[in-house]
N, C-alpha and C positions, 0 to 999 in steps of 0.2 A: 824174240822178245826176251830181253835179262833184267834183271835187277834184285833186289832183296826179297819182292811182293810176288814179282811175274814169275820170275825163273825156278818155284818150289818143287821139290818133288811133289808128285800130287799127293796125297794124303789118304783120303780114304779108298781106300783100294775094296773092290767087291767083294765083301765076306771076313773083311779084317771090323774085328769088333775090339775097339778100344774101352778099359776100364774109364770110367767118370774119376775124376779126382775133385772134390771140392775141400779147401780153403777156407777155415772158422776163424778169424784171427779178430784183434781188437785189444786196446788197452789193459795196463796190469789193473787186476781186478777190476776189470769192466763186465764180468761173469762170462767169459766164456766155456770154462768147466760146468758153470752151473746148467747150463743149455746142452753141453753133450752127455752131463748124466741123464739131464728131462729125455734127452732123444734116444738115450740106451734103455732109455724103460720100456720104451715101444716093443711090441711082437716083430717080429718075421724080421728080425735086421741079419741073416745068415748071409753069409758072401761079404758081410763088410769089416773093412780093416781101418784101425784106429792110428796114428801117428800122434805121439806128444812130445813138444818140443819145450823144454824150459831152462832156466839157465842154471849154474850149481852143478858141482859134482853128485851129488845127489840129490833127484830128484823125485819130489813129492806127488804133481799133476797124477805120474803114473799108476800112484794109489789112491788117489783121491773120485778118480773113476770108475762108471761099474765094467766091471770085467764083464760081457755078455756079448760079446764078439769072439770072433776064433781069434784075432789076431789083433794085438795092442801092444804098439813099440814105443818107447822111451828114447827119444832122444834127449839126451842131457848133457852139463859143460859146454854149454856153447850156444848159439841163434843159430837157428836152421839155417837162416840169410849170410853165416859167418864160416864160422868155425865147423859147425856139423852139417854143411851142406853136398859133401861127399856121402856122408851115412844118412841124408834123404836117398841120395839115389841109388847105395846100399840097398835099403829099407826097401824101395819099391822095386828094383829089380830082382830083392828078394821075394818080395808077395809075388811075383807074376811068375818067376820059375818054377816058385813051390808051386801056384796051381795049376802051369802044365804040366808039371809033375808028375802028380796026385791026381791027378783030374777035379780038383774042386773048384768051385764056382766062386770066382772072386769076382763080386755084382759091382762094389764102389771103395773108396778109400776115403777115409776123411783124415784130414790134417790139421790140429789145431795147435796152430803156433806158439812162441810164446810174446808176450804180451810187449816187447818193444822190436819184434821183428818188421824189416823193411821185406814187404810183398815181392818188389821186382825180381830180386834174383830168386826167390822160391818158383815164382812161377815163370821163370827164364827156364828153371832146370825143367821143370812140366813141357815147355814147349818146344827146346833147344838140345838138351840133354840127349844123343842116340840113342843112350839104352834105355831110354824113359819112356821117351815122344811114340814112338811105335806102339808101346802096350799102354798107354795112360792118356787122358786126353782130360783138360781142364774142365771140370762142368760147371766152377762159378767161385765168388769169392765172395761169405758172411762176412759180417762184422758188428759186436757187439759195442755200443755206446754207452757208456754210464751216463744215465741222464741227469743225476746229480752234482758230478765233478767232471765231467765233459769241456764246459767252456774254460772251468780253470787248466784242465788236461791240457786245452787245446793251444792257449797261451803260452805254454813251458815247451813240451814237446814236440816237437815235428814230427815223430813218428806216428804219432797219434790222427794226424792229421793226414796224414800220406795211406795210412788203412783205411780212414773213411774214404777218400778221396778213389781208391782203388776198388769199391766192394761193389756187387752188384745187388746183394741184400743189406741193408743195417737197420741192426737189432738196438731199437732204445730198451736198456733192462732199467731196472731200479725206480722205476716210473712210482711204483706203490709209496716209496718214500717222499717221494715229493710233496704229496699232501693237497696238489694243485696239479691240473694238465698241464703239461711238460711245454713250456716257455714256448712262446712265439720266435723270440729270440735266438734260442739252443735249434729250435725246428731251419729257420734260414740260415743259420750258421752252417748246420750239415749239408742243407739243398747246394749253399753256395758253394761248398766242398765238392757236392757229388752228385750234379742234378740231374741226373737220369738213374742214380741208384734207385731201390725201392723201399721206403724209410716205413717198416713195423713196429708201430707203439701197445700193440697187442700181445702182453707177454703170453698167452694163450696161445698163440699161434706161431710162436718165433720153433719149437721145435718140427711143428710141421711143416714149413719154409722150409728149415734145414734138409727134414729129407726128403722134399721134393726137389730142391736144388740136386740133391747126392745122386739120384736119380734121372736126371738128366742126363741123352743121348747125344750125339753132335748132330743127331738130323732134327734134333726135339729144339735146336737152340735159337733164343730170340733174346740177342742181346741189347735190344734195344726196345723199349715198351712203346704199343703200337700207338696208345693215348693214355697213357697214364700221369699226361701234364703240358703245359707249353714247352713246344719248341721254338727256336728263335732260328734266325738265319744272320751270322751264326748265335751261340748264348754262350759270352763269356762267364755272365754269373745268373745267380739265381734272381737276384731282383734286376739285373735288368740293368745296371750302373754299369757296365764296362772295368768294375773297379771290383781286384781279389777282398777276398774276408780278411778282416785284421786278423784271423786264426790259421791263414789260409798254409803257412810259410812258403809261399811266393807259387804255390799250387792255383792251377786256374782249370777251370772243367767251361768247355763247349760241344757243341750239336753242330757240325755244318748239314743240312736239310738242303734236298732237291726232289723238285715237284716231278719233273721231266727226267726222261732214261738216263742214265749217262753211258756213252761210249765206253764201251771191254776197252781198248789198247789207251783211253787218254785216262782213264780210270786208272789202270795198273801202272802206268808210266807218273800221273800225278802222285800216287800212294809210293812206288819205287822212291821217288825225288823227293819226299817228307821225309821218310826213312834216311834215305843218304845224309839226310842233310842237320835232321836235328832227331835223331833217333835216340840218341842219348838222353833227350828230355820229354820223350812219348813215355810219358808214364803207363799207361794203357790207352787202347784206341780196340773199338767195337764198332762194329755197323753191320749195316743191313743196305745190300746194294742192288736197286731196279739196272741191271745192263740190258742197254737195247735190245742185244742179240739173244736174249733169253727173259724177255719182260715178264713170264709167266711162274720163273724159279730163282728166286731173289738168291743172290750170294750172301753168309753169313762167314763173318772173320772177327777174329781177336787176335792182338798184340801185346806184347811187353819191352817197349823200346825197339832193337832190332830185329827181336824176332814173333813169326808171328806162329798162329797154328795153322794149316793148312784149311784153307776153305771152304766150307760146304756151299751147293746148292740145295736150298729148298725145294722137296716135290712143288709147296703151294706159296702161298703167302701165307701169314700166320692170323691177317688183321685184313681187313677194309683197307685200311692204309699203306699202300704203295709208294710211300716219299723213301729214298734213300737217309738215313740220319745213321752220320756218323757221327759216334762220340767220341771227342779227346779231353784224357785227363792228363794236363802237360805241368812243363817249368820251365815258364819263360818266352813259350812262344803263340807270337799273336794271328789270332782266333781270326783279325779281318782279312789281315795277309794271307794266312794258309785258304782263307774261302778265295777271295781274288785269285789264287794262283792255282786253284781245279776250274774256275769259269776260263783260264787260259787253257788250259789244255784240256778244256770241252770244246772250245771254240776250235781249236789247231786241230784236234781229230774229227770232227762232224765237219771239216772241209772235205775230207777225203773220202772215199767210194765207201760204204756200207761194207762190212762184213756179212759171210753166210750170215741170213738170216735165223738157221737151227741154231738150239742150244748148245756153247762152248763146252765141249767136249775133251778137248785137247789140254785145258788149263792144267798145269801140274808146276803149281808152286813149289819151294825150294827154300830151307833156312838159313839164314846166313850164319855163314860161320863162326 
C-alpha cells in the first residue's frame, strides 16, 4: 500500500514523547496578547516556551507580555507564514536541543502568531518540517474573534476568515463591549466558517481552554466533538443551504459521517486519492475513523493540505458515539462529490475478502515530501 496517507512512516514510536505545540492565532487586535498575559498569571506553567510572532523590525508583543516562562522568543520583520518561517524552526529546534541538553522539562510550547498570519504553512512546518515533526506534534489551533469588529473584519480580510475557519477553539473576546449578547448573526457567521470548532463566549474560561488545549497529548486527541452539535451527511454549512457565507472567501467547512465500519485499505486508498488530487485546497481535515479491522481503537488524524501527522489509534473511544466524522475545511471543493467518491471505494473494498480481523498493527504512514 502507497500514497501520501498509507505509506507514512509510522509516528509514534513506543517511548518517543513528542512536545504539544499549540497555535493562539486571530486578527490584529482581536486580543490575543490580552489572553496569553490572563494565561501567564496562572501557577505551575514551568516547561512551557512562548514564541511571538509580529511584523516590524522591532517588536513590541515581546514586551507587552509577562515574562514567567523560562523561554519567550521574538520573532519579528516578517509573518511566521513568510519571511520568518525558517527561524520558527530555528526557534523550536532550539527549545528541544537545549532541553536534551540540560536535561529540563520542556512540557508545551505556545505560539502566538501575528495577527494577519495564514495558518497553513505554520502548521505544514509542525507536521512536515524533519527537524520539527519528530520532537513537536500539534496539540490544536485558538483563535480569538473580536466580537465587535468581526463581521466588518470579515468582509475586507480573508485572513481573517481563513483563522476562524482553521481553529479548533474560537475565542469571542470583546463581548463586554457590546452592551447586548453577541448577535445571532456574527454567532452563524463563525459556525458557517468553522462548524465543528468549539465557539467560547465566556471570557472567564477562554484562558482555561487555552491551557487545557497546550496540554494535550496525541493519545488524549478528539478532534472531532463527540455531540457537541448536528452533524450532517455531508454539512457543507452551518445552516444547512449548501451555500458558503458572504464572509466566507470562497472557504467552505463539511462533516462527511459514517454510521457503519469503514474498510482500513478503501479508507487509506479514498484519503491517498483526495490528497493527490486537491491537496492544495484541504485547508485542514481531522477525523475520527471506526475501521472494521480494529472497531474497538478508533483512528485519530489531522492534516494541512498535503501533509498529515501520523496517526494515532485510540486505546477507547472517547464518547458513546462511534460514527466516523470527518472534517474538511476546503477551497473549492464539493462536499457531495468527495462523500460519493468514499461510498465508491467502500463499495470496491468490502467486495473483497476481510482482512486479519486483530488490530492494524503494521500501519506506518509517511509525509509527503
Amino acid at each position: 500500500m502507497s500514497g501520501h496517507f498509507s505509506s507514512l512512516l509510522a509516528a509514534d514510536q513506543p517511548g518517543q514523547v513528542r512536545v504539544p505545540v499549540t497555535v493562539l492565532t486571530g486578527f490584529l487586535g482581536s486580543g490575543k496578547t490580552t489572553l496569553l498575559n490572563e494565561l501567564l498569571r496562572e501557577p505551575d506553567l514551568h516547561g512551557t516556551a512562548v514564541i511571538v510572532n509580529e511584523f516590524g523590525e522591532i517588536g513590541i508583543d515581546h514586551d507587552l507580555i509577562a515574562h514567567t516562562t523560562e523561554d519567550t522568543i521574538l520573532l519579528a520583520n516578517g509573518c511566521m507564514c513568510c519571511a520568518v518561517r525558517g527561524d520558527l524552526i530555528g526557534a523550536l529546534v532550539g527549545l528541544g536541543e537545549r532541553a536534551a541538553s540540560d536535561g529540563s522539562a520542556l512540557r508545551q510550547v505556545l505560539i502566538e502568531t501575528s495577527g494577519l498570519a495564514d495558518l497553513a504553512p505554520i502548521l505544514r512546518t509542525l507536521m512536515g518540517e524533519p527537524a520539527v515533526k519528530d520532537r513537536f506534534t500539534l496539540a490544536g489551533v485558538c483563535c480569538t474573534v473580536d466580537a465587535v469588529l468581526a463581521p466588518r473584519t470579515l468582509d475586507r480580510h480573508p485572513e481573517a476568515a481563513r483563522q476562524i475557519a482553521m481553529a479548533d477553539h474560537l475565542f469571542l473576546t470583546k463581548t463586554d463591549l457590546l452592551g447586548e449578547p453577541v448577535s445571532q448573526a456574527l454567532l452563524d457567521c463563525v459556525r458557517s466558517l468553522n462548524p465543528t470548532g468549539t465557539v467560547h463566549q465566556q471570557r472567564e474560561a477562554h484562558a482555561a481552554v487555552l491551557r487545557q488545549t497546550m496540554e494535550t497529548r496525541a493519545n488524549d486527541a478528539r478532534p472531532v466533538p463527540a455531540e457537541s452539535g448536528p452533524f450532517y451527511r455531508p454539512m457543507p454549512s452551518a445552516d444547512n443551504t449548501g451555500e458558503p457565507s458572504p464572509h466566507s472567501g470562497g472557504i467552505t467547512s463539511f462533516v462527511i459521517v459514517r454510521d457503519d465500519p469503514l474498510p482500513r485499505d478503501g479508507f487509506y486508498a479514498w484519503l491517498d486519492m483526495v490528497i493527490a488530487m486537491r491537496g492544495e485546497d484541504l485547508l485542514r481535515v481531522k477525523g475520527i475513523v471506526n475501521l472494521a479491522e480494529q472497531p474497538e481503537q478508533p483512528l485519530v488524524f489531522h492534516g494541512v493540505q498535503h501533509l498529515y501527522q501520523p496517526p494515532v489509534s485510540l486505546p477507547a473511544w472517547p464518547s458513546l458515539d462511534r460514527r466516523t466524522r470527518i472534517v474538511f475545511i476546503t477551497r473549492g471543493v464539493d462536499a457531495e462529490a468527495l462523500d460519493e467518491s468514499l461510498r465508491v471505494f467502500e463499495r470496491r473494498r468490502r467486495q473483497r475478502p476481510p482482512a486479519a480481523s486483530s488490530p492494524d498493527t503494521s500501519f506506518k504512514p509517511k509525509e509527503t515530501p
